[in-house]
C-alpha angles and dihedrals in degrees: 000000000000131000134193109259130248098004131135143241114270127171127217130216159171135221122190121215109195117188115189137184120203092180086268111041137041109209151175126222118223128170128204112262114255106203135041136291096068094357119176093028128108125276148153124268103280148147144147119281118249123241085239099052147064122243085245090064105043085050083061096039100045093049090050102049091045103041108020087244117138131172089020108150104238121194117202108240112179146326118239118197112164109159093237107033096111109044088207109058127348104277146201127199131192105197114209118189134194130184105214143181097254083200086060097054103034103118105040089070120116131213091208097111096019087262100189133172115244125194112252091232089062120041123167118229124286145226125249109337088327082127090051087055091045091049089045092046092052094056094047085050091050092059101036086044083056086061120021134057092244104127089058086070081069094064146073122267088258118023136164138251097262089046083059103036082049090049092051099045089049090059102040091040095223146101120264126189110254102221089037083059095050097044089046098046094051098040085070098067084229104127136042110229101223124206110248124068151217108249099170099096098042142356095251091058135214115252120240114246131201126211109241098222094188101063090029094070091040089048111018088132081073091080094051076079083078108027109107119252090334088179087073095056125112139158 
Protein backbone atom coordinates (compact mmCIF):
# COMPACT_ATOMS: atom_id res chain seq x y z
CA UNK A 1 0.00 0.00 0.00
CA UNK A 2 1.43 3.39 -0.51
CA UNK A 3 1.96 6.23 1.90
CA UNK A 4 2.77 9.76 1.53
CA UNK A 5 6.73 10.28 2.29
CA UNK A 6 8.22 11.82 4.75
CA UNK A 7 5.13 12.73 6.77
CA UNK A 8 4.37 12.48 10.68
CA UNK A 9 2.25 10.99 13.01
CA UNK A 10 -1.01 13.11 13.83
CA UNK A 11 -4.13 11.98 15.94
CA UNK A 12 -7.29 12.72 15.35
CA UNK A 13 -9.92 13.36 17.59
CA UNK A 14 -13.50 14.43 18.83
CA UNK A 15 -14.83 16.38 21.74
CA UNK A 16 -18.50 16.54 22.52
CA UNK A 17 -20.09 19.82 23.99
CA UNK A 18 -23.63 18.97 25.45
CA UNK A 19 -25.87 22.01 26.60
CA UNK A 20 -28.86 21.10 28.39
CA UNK A 21 -32.04 23.03 29.94
CA UNK A 22 -34.00 21.45 32.69
CA UNK A 23 -36.61 24.69 32.89
CA UNK A 24 -34.24 26.12 35.53
CA UNK A 25 -31.18 25.65 34.68
CA UNK A 26 -29.15 25.86 31.60
CA UNK A 27 -26.18 23.29 31.88
CA UNK A 28 -23.28 21.58 30.46
CA UNK A 29 -22.51 18.05 30.83
CA UNK A 30 -18.88 17.06 31.53
CA UNK A 31 -17.36 13.23 32.65
CA UNK A 32 -14.14 12.43 34.54
CA UNK A 33 -11.49 11.53 32.35
CA UNK A 34 -10.78 8.15 32.28
CA UNK A 35 -6.97 7.81 31.04
CA UNK A 36 -3.59 9.76 31.77
CA UNK A 37 -2.50 12.40 31.17
CA UNK A 38 -5.14 14.50 33.59
CA UNK A 39 -6.91 11.72 34.49
CA UNK A 40 -9.71 12.07 37.03
CA UNK A 41 -10.38 15.46 36.12
CA UNK A 42 -13.24 16.79 34.32
CA UNK A 43 -13.57 16.88 30.91
CA UNK A 44 -15.91 16.90 27.84
CA UNK A 45 -17.04 13.73 26.01
CA UNK A 46 -13.88 12.83 23.69
CA UNK A 47 -11.82 10.23 22.09
CA UNK A 48 -9.64 9.40 18.89
CA UNK A 49 -11.49 8.41 15.52
CA UNK A 50 -11.19 5.04 14.34
CA UNK A 51 -9.54 4.11 10.80
CA UNK A 52 -13.15 2.39 9.94
CA UNK A 53 -15.22 5.04 10.68
CA UNK A 54 -16.27 8.65 9.79
CA UNK A 55 -15.82 11.58 12.26
CA UNK A 56 -19.37 11.70 12.26
CA UNK A 57 -19.46 8.57 13.68
CA UNK A 58 -16.95 8.61 16.24
CA UNK A 59 -18.78 12.13 17.48
CA UNK A 60 -22.06 9.61 17.98
CA UNK A 61 -20.09 6.64 19.31
CA UNK A 62 -17.85 8.40 21.73
CA UNK A 63 -20.88 10.38 23.43
CA UNK A 64 -22.54 7.52 23.75
CA UNK A 65 -19.87 5.20 25.33
CA UNK A 66 -18.96 7.66 27.57
CA UNK A 67 -22.30 9.19 28.63
CA UNK A 68 -25.06 6.68 27.87
CA UNK A 69 -26.48 9.35 25.25
CA UNK A 70 -27.70 8.02 21.91
CA UNK A 71 -29.60 9.81 18.94
CA UNK A 72 -28.49 12.96 20.21
CA UNK A 73 -28.08 15.58 17.03
CA UNK A 74 -24.61 16.62 17.18
CA UNK A 75 -23.17 20.10 14.87
CA UNK A 76 -19.62 20.28 14.17
CA UNK A 77 -18.34 23.37 15.68
CA UNK A 78 -14.59 23.79 15.16
CA UNK A 79 -11.22 22.03 14.85
CA UNK A 80 -8.88 22.79 16.97
CA UNK A 81 -5.65 21.95 16.20
CA UNK A 82 -2.94 23.92 18.49
CA UNK A 83 0.55 21.93 18.45
CA UNK A 84 0.63 21.55 22.08
CA UNK A 85 -2.42 21.29 23.09
CA UNK A 86 -2.16 17.55 24.17
CA UNK A 87 1.15 17.04 26.06
CA UNK A 88 1.08 13.01 24.80
CA UNK A 89 0.97 12.88 20.87
CA UNK A 90 0.30 15.75 18.57
CA UNK A 91 -3.50 15.99 18.45
CA UNK A 92 -6.24 17.12 16.69
CA UNK A 93 -9.61 17.63 17.97
CA UNK A 94 -13.22 18.34 16.00
CA UNK A 95 -15.51 19.68 18.60
CA UNK A 96 -19.17 18.88 17.97
CA UNK A 97 -21.78 20.56 20.19
CA UNK A 98 -25.88 19.89 20.88
CA UNK A 99 -28.40 21.86 23.02
CA UNK A 100 -30.93 19.08 24.50
CA UNK A 101 -34.04 18.60 26.67
CA UNK A 102 -32.09 17.00 30.09
CA UNK A 103 -35.80 15.61 30.96
CA UNK A 104 -35.61 13.68 27.54
CA UNK A 105 -32.66 12.08 28.11
CA UNK A 106 -32.75 11.49 31.67
CA UNK A 107 -32.70 8.31 31.86
CA UNK A 108 -30.11 7.17 29.02
CA UNK A 109 -26.97 8.80 31.33
CA UNK A 110 -24.55 6.74 32.58
CA UNK A 111 -22.64 6.90 35.63
CA UNK A 112 -19.80 5.02 33.99
CA UNK A 113 -17.51 7.65 33.89
CA UNK A 114 -19.41 9.96 36.76
CA UNK A 115 -21.16 12.06 33.59
CA UNK A 116 -22.98 15.25 35.70
CA UNK A 117 -24.67 18.39 34.60
CA UNK A 118 -22.97 21.50 35.62
CA UNK A 119 -24.50 24.91 35.47
CA UNK A 120 -23.08 26.94 32.79
CA UNK A 121 -22.34 29.83 35.24
CA UNK A 122 -19.93 27.39 37.25
CA UNK A 123 -17.94 25.32 35.62
CA UNK A 124 -15.26 23.60 37.20
CA UNK A 125 -11.98 23.66 35.59
CA UNK A 126 -11.10 21.72 32.52
CA UNK A 127 -8.57 19.54 30.95
CA UNK A 128 -6.20 20.60 27.80
CA UNK A 129 -8.02 23.62 25.75
CA UNK A 130 -11.69 21.88 26.79
CA UNK A 131 -12.48 25.88 28.22
CA UNK A 132 -11.35 27.40 24.65
CA UNK A 133 -14.27 24.78 22.87
CA UNK A 134 -17.08 25.82 25.80
CA UNK A 135 -16.38 29.35 25.26
CA UNK A 136 -16.53 28.70 21.08
CA UNK A 137 -19.73 26.62 21.36
CA UNK A 138 -21.41 29.27 23.33
CA UNK A 139 -20.90 31.78 20.89
CA UNK A 140 -22.01 29.69 18.11
CA UNK A 141 -24.94 29.02 20.20
CA UNK A 142 -25.45 32.83 20.79
CA UNK A 143 -25.80 33.51 16.83
CA UNK A 144 -27.57 30.54 15.76
CA UNK A 145 -29.89 31.07 19.02
CA UNK A 146 -30.52 34.94 17.28
CA UNK A 147 -32.02 33.04 14.21
CA UNK A 148 -33.12 29.96 14.56
CA UNK A 149 -35.43 28.48 16.57
CA UNK A 150 -32.87 26.38 18.25
CA UNK A 151 -33.43 27.09 22.01
CA UNK A 152 -36.87 25.97 21.64
CA UNK A 153 -35.34 22.31 21.14
CA UNK A 154 -34.45 22.88 25.24
CA UNK A 155 -38.05 23.08 26.30
CA UNK A 156 -41.08 21.27 26.85
CA UNK A 157 -43.49 20.98 24.37
CA UNK A 158 -45.55 23.82 26.25
CA UNK A 159 -43.51 26.31 28.65
CA UNK A 160 -44.10 29.35 30.13
CA UNK A 161 -42.88 33.05 29.75
CA UNK A 162 -40.12 32.95 32.75
CA UNK A 163 -38.71 29.09 31.17
CA UNK A 164 -38.14 30.89 28.43
CA UNK A 165 -36.84 34.80 30.01
CA UNK A 166 -34.38 32.43 32.28
CA UNK A 167 -33.19 30.37 28.86
CA UNK A 168 -32.40 33.41 27.15
CA UNK A 169 -30.66 35.08 29.76
CA UNK A 170 -28.57 31.93 30.31
CA UNK A 171 -27.39 32.13 26.80
CA UNK A 172 -26.91 35.49 26.40
CA UNK A 173 -25.56 35.73 29.66
CA UNK A 174 -27.32 38.76 30.50
CA UNK A 175 -30.62 40.45 32.57
CA UNK A 176 -33.86 41.18 30.71
CA UNK A 177 -36.76 43.09 32.04
CA UNK A 178 -39.23 41.02 32.77
CA UNK A 179 -42.21 42.87 31.55
CA UNK A 180 -40.22 44.08 28.69
CA UNK A 181 -39.79 40.12 27.93
CA UNK A 182 -42.96 39.44 28.13
CA UNK A 183 -44.25 42.48 26.06
CA UNK A 184 -41.76 41.82 23.63
CA UNK A 185 -42.29 37.81 23.35
CA UNK A 186 -45.76 38.08 22.87
CA UNK A 187 -45.76 41.39 20.39
CA UNK A 188 -44.28 39.10 17.89
CA UNK A 189 -47.54 36.60 17.35
CA UNK A 190 -45.00 33.82 17.83
CA UNK A 191 -46.29 31.94 20.21
CA UNK A 192 -50.20 30.39 21.19
CA UNK A 193 -51.04 31.10 24.96
CA UNK A 194 -52.76 27.41 26.14
CA UNK A 195 -55.24 27.06 28.95
CA UNK A 196 -53.79 25.27 31.64
CA UNK A 197 -51.19 26.51 33.67
CA UNK A 198 -48.04 25.99 35.65
CA UNK A 199 -48.90 26.45 39.33
CA UNK A 200 -45.71 25.20 40.85
CA UNK A 201 -44.01 28.38 41.35
CA UNK A 202 -47.05 30.40 42.68
CA UNK A 203 -50.64 30.10 43.29
CA UNK A 204 -51.65 32.40 40.47
CA UNK A 205 -49.95 30.28 38.01
CA UNK A 206 -47.89 31.00 34.44
CA UNK A 207 -49.67 29.91 31.32
CA UNK A 208 -48.17 27.41 29.09
CA UNK A 209 -47.26 28.66 25.89
CA UNK A 210 -46.59 26.69 22.21
CA UNK A 211 -44.22 27.74 19.51
CA UNK A 212 -46.11 28.38 16.46
CA UNK A 213 -43.77 26.78 14.09
CA UNK A 214 -45.57 27.93 11.16
CA UNK A 215 -45.19 31.95 11.55
CA UNK A 216 -41.93 31.48 13.36
CA UNK A 217 -40.29 30.39 10.56
CA UNK A 218 -42.34 33.30 8.17
CA UNK A 219 -41.48 35.90 10.77
CA UNK A 220 -38.36 34.60 13.17
CA UNK A 221 -36.51 38.35 12.57
CA UNK A 222 -39.25 39.41 14.85
CA UNK A 223 -37.23 38.14 18.00
CA UNK A 224 -34.34 39.86 17.15
CA UNK A 225 -36.62 42.61 18.72
CA UNK A 226 -35.48 41.03 22.04
CA UNK A 227 -32.16 39.54 21.48
CA UNK A 228 -29.57 41.67 23.13
CA UNK A 229 -27.18 43.85 20.86
CA UNK A 230 -27.76 41.06 17.63
CA UNK A 231 -25.62 43.21 15.59
CA UNK A 232 -22.71 41.96 17.64
CA UNK A 233 -23.23 38.84 17.04
CA UNK A 234 -20.92 36.56 14.93
CA UNK A 235 -20.12 32.70 14.50
Amino acid sequence: MHKYSKQIRLLLAVDCIIFGFDGETLKILLIKRGFQPEKGNWSLMGGFVQPSESIDQAASRILKQLTGLDGVYLEQLHTFGDTGRDPIERTASVAYFALIDIHQYETQLSNDYHAEWFPLKRIPKLVFDHQEMVEAAKRRIRYKAALHPILFELLPKKFTLPQLQILYESVFNTTIDKRNFSKRVLATGLLIKLNDKDKAGSKRGAYYYQLNMQHYYAKFQAFLNFIPNPDTLHL
